[in-house]
C-alpha positions as CSV (number, residue, x, y, z in Angstrom):
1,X,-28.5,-9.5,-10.7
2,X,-29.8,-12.6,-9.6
3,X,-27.3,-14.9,-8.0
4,X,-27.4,-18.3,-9.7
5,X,-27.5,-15.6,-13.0
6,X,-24.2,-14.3,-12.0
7,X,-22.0,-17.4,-10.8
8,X,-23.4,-18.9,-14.6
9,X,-21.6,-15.3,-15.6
10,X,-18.5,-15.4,-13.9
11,X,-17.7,-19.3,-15.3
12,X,-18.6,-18.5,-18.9
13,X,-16.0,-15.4,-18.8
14,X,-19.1,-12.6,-19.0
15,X,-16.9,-10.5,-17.2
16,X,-13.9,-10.9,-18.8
17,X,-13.4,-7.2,-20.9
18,X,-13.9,-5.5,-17.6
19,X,-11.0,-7.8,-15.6
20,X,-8.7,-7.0,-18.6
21,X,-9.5,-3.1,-17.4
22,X,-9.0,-3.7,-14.0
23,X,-6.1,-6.3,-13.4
24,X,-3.9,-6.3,-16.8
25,X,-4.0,-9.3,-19.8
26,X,-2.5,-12.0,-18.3
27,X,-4.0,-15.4,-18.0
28,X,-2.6,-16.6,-14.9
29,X,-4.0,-13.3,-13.4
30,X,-7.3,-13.3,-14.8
31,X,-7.9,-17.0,-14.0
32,X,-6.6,-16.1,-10.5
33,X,-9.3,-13.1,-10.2
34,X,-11.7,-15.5,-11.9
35,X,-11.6,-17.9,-8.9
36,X,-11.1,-14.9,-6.6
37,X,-14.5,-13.5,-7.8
38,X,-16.3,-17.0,-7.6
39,X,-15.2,-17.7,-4.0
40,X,-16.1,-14.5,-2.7
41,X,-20.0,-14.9,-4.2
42,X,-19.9,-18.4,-2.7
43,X,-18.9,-16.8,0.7
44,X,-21.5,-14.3,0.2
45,X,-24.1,-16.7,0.4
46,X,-22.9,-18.6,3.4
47,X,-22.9,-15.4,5.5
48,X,-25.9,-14.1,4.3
49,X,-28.0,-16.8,3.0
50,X,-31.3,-16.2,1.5
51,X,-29.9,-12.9,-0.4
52,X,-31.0,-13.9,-4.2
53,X,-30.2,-10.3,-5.9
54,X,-26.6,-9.4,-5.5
55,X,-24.1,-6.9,-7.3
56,X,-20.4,-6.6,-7.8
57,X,-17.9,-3.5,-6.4
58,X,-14.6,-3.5,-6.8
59,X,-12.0,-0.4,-5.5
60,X,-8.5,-0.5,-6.0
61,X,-5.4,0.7,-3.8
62,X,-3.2,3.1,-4.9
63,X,0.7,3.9,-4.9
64,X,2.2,7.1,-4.4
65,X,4.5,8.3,-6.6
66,X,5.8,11.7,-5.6
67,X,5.2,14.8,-3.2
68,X,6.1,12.5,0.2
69,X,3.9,13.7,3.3
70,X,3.0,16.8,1.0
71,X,-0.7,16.5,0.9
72,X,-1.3,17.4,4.9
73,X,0.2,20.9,4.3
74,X,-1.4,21.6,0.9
75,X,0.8,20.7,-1.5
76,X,0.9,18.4,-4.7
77,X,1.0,15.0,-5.0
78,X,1.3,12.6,-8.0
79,X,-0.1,9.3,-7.6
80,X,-1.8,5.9,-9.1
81,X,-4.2,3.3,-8.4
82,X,-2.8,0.1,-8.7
83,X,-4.4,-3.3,-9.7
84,X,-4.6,-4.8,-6.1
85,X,-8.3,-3.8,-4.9
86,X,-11.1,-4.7,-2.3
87,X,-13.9,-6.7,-4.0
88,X,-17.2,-6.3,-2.5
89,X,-20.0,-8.9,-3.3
90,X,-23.3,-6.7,-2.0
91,X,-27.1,-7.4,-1.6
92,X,-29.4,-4.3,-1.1
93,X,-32.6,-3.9,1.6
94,X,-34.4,-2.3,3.6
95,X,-33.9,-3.5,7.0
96,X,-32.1,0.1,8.3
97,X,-28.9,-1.4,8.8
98,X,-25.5,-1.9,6.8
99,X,-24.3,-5.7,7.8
100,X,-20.7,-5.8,6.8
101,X,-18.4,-9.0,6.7
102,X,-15.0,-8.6,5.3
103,X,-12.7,-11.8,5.0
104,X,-10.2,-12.0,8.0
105,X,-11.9,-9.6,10.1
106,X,-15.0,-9.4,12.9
107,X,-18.8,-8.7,11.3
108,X,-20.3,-5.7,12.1
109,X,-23.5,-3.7,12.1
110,X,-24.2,-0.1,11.8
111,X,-27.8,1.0,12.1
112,X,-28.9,4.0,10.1
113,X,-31.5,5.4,12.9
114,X,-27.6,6.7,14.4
115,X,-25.2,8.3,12.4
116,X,-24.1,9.8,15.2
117,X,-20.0,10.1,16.3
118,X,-20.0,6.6,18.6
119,X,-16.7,7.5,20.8
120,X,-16.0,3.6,21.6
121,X,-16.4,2.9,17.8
122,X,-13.4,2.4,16.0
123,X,-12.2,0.4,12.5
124,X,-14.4,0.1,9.6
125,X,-17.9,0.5,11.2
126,X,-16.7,4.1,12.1
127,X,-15.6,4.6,8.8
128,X,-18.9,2.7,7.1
129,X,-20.8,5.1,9.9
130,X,-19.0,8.5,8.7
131,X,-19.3,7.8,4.9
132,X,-23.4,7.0,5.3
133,X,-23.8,10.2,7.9
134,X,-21.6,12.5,5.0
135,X,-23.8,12.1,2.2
136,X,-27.1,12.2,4.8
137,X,-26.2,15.6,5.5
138,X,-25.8,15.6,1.6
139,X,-29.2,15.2,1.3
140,X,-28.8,11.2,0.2
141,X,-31.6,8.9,1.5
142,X,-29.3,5.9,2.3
143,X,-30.7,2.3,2.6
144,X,-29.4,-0.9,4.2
145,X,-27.3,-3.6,2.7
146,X,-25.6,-6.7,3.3
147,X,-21.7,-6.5,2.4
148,X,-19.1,-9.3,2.2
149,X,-15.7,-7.8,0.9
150,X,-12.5,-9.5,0.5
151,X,-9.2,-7.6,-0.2
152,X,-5.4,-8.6,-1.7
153,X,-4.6,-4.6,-0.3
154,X,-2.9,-5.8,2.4
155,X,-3.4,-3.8,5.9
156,X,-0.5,-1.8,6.6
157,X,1.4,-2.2,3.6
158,X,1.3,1.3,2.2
159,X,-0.8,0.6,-0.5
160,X,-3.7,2.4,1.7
161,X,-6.4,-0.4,2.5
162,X,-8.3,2.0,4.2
163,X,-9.1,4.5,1.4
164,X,-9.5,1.7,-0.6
165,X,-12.4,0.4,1.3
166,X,-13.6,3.9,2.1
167,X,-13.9,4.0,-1.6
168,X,-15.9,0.9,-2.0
169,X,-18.1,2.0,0.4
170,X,-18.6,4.9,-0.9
171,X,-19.0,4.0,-4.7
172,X,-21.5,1.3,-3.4
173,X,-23.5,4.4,-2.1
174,X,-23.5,6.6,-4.6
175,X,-24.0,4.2,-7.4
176,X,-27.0,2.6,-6.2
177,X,-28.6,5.0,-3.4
178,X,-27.6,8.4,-5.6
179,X,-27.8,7.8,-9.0
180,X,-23.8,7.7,-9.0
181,X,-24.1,12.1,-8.7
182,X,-21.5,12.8,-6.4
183,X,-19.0,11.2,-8.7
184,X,-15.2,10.5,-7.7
185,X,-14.0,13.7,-6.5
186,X,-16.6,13.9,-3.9
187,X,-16.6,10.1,-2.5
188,X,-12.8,11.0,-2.0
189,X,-13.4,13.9,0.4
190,X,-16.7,11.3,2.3
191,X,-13.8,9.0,2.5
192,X,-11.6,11.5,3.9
193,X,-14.1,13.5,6.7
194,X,-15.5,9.7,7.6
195,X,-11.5,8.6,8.6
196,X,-10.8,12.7,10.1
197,X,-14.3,13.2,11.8
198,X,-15.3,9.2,12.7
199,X,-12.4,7.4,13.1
200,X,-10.2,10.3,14.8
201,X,-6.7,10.0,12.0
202,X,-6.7,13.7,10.6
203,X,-5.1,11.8,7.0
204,X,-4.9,14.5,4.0
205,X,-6.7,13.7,0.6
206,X,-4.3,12.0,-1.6
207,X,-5.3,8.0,-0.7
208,X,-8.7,8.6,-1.0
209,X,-8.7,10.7,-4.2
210,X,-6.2,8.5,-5.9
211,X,-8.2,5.1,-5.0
212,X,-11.4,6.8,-6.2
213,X,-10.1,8.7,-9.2
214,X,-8.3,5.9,-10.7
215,X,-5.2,6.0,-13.0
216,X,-2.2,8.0,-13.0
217,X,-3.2,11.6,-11.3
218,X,-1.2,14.9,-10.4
219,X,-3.6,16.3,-7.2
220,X,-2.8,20.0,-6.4
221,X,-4.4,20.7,-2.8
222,X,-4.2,24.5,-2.7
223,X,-7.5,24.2,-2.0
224,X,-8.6,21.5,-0.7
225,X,-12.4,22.0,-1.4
226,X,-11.7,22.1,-4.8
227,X,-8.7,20.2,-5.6
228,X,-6.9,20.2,-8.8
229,X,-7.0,16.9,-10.3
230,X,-5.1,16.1,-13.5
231,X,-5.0,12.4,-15.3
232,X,-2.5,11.6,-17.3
233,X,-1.0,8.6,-18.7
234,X,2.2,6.9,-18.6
235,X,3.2,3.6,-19.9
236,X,6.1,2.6,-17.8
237,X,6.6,-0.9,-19.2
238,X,6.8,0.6,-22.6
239,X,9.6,3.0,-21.2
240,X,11.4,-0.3,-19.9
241,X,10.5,0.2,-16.0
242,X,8.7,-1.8,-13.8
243,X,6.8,-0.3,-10.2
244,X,8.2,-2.6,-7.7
245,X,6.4,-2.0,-4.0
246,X,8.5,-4.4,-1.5
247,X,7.0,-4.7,2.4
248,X,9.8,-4.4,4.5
249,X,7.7,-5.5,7.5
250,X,7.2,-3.9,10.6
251,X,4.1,-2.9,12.3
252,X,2.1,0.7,11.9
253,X,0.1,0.2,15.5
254,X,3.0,2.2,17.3
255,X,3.7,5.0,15.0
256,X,0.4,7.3,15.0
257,X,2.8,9.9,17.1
258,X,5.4,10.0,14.3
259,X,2.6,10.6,11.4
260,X,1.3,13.1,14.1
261,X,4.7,15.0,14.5
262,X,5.4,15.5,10.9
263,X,2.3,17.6,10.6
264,X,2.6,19.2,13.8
265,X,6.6,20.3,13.1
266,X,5.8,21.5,9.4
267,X,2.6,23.7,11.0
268,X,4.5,24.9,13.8
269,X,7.0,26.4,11.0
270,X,4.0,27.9,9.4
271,X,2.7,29.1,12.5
272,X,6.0,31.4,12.5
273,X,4.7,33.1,9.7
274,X,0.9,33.6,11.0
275,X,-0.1,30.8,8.6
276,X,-2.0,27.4,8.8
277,X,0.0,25.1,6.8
278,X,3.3,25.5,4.6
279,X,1.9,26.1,1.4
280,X,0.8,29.2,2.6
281,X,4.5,29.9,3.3
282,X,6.5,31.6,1.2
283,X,9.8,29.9,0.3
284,X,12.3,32.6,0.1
285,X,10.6,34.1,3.6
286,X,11.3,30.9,5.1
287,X,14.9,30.7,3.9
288,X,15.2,34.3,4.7
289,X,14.4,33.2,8.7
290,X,16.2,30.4,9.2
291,X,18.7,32.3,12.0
292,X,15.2,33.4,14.1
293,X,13.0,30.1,12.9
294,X,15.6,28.0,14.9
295,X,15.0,30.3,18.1
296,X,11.2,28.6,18.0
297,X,10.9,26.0,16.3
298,X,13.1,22.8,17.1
299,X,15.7,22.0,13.8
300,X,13.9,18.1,12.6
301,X,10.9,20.8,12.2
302,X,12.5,23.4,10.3
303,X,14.3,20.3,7.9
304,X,10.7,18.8,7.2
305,X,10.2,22.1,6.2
306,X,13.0,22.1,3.8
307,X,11.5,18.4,2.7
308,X,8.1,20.0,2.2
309,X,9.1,22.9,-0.1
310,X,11.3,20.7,-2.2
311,X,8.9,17.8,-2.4
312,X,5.6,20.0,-3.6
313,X,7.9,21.5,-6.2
314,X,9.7,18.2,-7.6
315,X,5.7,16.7,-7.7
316,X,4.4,19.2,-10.0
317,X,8.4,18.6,-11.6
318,X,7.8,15.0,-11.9
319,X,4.1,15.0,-13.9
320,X,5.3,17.6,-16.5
321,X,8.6,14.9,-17.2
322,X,6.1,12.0,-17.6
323,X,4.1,14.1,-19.7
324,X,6.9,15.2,-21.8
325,X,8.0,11.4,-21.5
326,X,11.0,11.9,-20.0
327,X,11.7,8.8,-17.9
328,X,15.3,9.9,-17.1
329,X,14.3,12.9,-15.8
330,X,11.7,11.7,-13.7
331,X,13.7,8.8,-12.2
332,X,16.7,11.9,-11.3
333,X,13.1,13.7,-9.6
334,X,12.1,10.4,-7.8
335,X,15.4,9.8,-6.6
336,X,16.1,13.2,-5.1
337,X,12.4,12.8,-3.3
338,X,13.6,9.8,-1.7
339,X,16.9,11.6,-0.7
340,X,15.1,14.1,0.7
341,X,12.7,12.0,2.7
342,X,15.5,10.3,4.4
343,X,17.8,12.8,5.3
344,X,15.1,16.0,5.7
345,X,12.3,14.7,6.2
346,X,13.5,11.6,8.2
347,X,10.5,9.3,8.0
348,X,12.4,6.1,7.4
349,X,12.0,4.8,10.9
350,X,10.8,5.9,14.3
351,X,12.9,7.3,17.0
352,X,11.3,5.1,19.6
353,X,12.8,2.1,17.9
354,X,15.8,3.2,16.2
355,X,17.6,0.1,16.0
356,X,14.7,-1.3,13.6
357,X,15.5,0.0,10.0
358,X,14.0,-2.2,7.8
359,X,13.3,0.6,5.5
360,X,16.3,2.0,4.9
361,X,17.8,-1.5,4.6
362,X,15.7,-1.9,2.4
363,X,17.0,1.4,0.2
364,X,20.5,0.0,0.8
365,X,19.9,-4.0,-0.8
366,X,17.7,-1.6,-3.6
367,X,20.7,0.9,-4.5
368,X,23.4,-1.9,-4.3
369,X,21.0,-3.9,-7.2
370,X,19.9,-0.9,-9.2
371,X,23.8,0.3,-9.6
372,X,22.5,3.4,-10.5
373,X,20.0,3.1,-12.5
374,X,16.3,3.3,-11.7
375,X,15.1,4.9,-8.4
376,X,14.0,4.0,-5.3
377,X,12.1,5.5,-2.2
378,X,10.1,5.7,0.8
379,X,6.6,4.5,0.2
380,X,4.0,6.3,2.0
381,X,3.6,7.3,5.3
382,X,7.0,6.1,6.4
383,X,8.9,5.0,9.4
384,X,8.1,1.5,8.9
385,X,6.7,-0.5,6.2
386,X,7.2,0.4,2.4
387,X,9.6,0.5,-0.2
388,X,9.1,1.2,-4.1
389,X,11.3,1.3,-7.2
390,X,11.4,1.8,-10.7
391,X,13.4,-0.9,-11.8
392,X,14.7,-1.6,-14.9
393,X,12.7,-4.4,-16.9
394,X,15.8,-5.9,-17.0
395,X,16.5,-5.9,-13.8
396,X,12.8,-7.1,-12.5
397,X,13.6,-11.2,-11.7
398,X,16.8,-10.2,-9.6
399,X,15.1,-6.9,-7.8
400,X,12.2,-9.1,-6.7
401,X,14.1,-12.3,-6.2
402,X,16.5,-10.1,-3.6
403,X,14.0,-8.3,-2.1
404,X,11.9,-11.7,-1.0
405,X,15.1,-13.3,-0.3
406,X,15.7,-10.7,2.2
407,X,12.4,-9.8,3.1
408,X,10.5,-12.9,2.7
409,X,8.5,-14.5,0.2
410,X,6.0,-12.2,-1.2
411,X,7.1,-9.1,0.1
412,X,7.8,-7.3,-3.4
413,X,4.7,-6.8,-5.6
414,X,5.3,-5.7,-8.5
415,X,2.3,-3.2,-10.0
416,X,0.3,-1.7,-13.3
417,X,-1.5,1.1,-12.9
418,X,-5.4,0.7,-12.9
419,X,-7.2,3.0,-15.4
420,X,-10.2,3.2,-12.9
421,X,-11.3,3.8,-9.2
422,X,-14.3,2.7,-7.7
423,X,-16.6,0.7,-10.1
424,X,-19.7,-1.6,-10.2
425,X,-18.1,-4.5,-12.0
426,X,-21.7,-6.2,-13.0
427,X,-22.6,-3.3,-15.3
């Protein structure tokens, strides 16, 4: 689309039925997006000037909702994409190179004569590097293009900015070099071997599949190959809940060995049992070990265990209550998830700085508001970061008002669940 063509589309609303899809109804939102949208093509053409033909990506983050550091061992998941997202404002060429410039951070050029591994390459032109190399070896002749991208999911704020650009990247792909054929599913697992193979974090599935599926989804990674994906939809305003995400604050730099040692404990307890990963594990077995378990494997290993089993069975537990739409039911299941991630599971700060407990400070200020009624939880990874709740409509103004109070202003976002993943808005 021609450039002058689409800033004359963006000020006459042209766009309007697909922001309704994307960020909700309201006006305040959609006029903020509005001027969101026209700022990025206007930075577009100050960092590449001279690019006439231009399209619009957008791909959103996500929140999980249940099955807390499940989907590393093989287990089920239940999660959404939410309404933040990374737009991308993208020109395409043939100059053998992908120019990226995303708002806040350093450009960047990858050239496509290397898709090499590049062992002092790190960040997103690893990750840009991965994703083009993965569908390569798919057999997709990938071209050059010039990318500005700006993004409200904030870095480190459990609402998984990485998968969400991986996703952008990799729906910019296939949509335009691929005649969009490797479809959702399969940019997920690009995503994922881009972040594992080029950018060294072995993450599981559930980020990238839940940014580039879209909507509410129950994930079942048995087999990981072939995952079992399941929409479904849930309308929790209807139900009289509202997703509240609050960042706590604190810093993910320092905690790559506490991620790392949750993985590591849970597959050393599967390695007791001449297995890979606990899913392979069975339950009662496990139970049925505990007295010779301890003699090899240390007890915050065979406890995350414990976490794991319960958490894969209350995800599958929690999708059949909102499909049944039982909101009670699946506020008990949420609750007991983030029970269990705090005292089993123990990912709501890191032992090398235990005297900073934002999160479960913030669980404390949450449970003394809520009075019962609602949920609330770990958020993600863990250890810092993260909250989220379902709070009472009711209850919205004074949860958020609290939580900023305490945690600053704009640290509680409060989210609707995006129907879609990765899209080219200018369709």
């Amino acid at each position: 689309m021609n450039i002058e063509e689409l800033k004359q589309k963006l000020a006459q609303d042209a766009f309007l039925p697909i922001f309704e899809r994307l960020y909700g109804t309201k006006k305040e939102v959609l006029l903020a997006q509005k001027a969101r949208y026209e700022k990025a093509v206007a930075r577009f053409t100050e960092v590449y000037p001279g690019r006439e033909e231009v399209l619009l990506y957008s791909a959103p983050g996500r929140t999980e909702i249940g099955g807390n550091h499940t989907d590393h061992q093989h287990g089920c998941v239940l999660a959404a994409a939410v309404q933040l997202d990374v737009l991308g404002v993208v020109a395409f060429h043939e100059d053998g190179v992908i120019r990226v410039c995303s708002e806040g951070y350093r450009p960047f050029t990858v050239e496509l004569s290397d898709l090499s591994v590049q062992e002092e390459e790190k960040g997103s032109a690893a990750i840009v590097r991965g994703i083009v190399a993965r569908f390569a070896a798919l057999g997709v002749q990938v071209g050059g293009f010039d990318l500005y991208c700006t993004s409200d999911v904030l870095s480190g704020s459990g609402i998984s900015s990485s998968a969400a650009f991986e996703t952008l990247i990799g729906t910019i792909i296939d949509l335009h070099y691929n005649k969009g054929q490797a479809g959702a599913v399969e940019i997920a697992k690009i995503g994922q071997y881009a972040e594992n193979v080029y950018f060294g974090k072995k993450c599981g599935l559930m980020d990238q599949m839940a940014s580039s599926v879209g909507g509410l989804v129950f994930i079942d990674f048995a087999d990981t190959g072939v995952p079992v994906i399941e929409p479904f939809a849930f309308d929790f305003e209807q139900a009289g809940y509202c997703i509240c995400v609050t960042d706590t604050g604190g810093s993910h730099v320092n905690l790559t060995p506490d991620y790392v040692a949750v993985r590591e404990e849970m597959e050393s307890v599967a390695a007791y049992f001449g297995k890979g990963y606990l899913r392979q594990v069975d339950e009662a077995d496990f139970y049925r070990e505990l007295p010779n378990l301890r003699k090899t494997c240390s007890d915050r290993a065979v406890l995350r265990a414990m976490h794991f089993f319960g958490d894969n069975r209350r995800a599958k537990e929690e999708a059949e209550a909102l499909r049944e739409g039982d909101a009670e039911k699946f506020l008990s299941l949420v609750q007991e998830s983030g029970d269990s991630s705090e005292a089993l599971l123990q990912n709501l700060y890191s032992t090398s700085a235990p005297t900073e407990q934002a999160i479960p400070l913030g669980v404390a200020v949450s449970k003394r508001i809520l009075k019962g009624k609602g949920a609330v939880r770990v958020h993600g990874g863990g250890f810092a970061g993260t909250i989220q709740a379902f709070v009472p409509t009711s209850l919205a103004e004074e949860y958020a008002a609290e939580m900023e109070r305490v945690f600053g202003e704009g640290a509680c976002y409060v989210f609707r669940i995006r129907p879609v993943g990765g899209v080219e808005v200018t369709v």
